[in-house]
N, C-alpha and C positions, 0 to 999 in steps of 0.2 A: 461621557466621562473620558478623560484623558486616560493614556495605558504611559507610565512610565517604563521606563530603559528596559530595567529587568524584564519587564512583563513582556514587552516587543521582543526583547533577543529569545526568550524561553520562545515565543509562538515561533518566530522563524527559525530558531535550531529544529522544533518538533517537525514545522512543513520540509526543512531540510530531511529530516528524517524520515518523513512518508514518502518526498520523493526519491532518495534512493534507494528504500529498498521496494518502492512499487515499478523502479527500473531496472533493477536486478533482476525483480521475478520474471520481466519480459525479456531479458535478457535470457535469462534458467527458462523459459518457458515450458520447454518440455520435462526438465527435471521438476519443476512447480507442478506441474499436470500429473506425475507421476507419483508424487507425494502426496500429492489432495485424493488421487484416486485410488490411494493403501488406507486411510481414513474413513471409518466404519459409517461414521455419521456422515459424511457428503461426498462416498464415491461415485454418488448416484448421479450429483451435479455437478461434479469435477472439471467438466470442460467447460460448462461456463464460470464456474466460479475462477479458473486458471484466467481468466479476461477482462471478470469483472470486478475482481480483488486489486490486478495492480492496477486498472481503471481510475477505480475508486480513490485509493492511496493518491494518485497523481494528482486527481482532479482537487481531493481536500487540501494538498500540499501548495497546489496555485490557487488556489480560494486565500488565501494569505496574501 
């Protein structure tokens, strides 16, 4: 099925959107780390999740 306009510009504003803030947080890295690990429910994973979060965000963002 074809995606018309609208549909294309919403998808890449949103990839736009995961990828900037999944390179902020690698930028913030250690402010990201230190945030996740004040967080009751996954201070435990904190350091992966601080790698695998803006990972993730990049990789969905260029899947677009």
């Amino acid at each position: 099925m074809k995606r018309s306009s609208i549909e294309l510009l919403m998808a890449y504003l949103i990839a736009m959107l995961f990828l900037t803030v999944g390179l902020s947080k690698y930028f913030g890295l250690a402010r990201f780390q230190d945030t996740l690990s004040k967080s009751p429910l996954v201070k435990d994973y904190s350091l992966i999740l601080s790698f695998l979060l803006p990972t993730t965000e990049i990789v969905l963002a260029c899947y677009y």
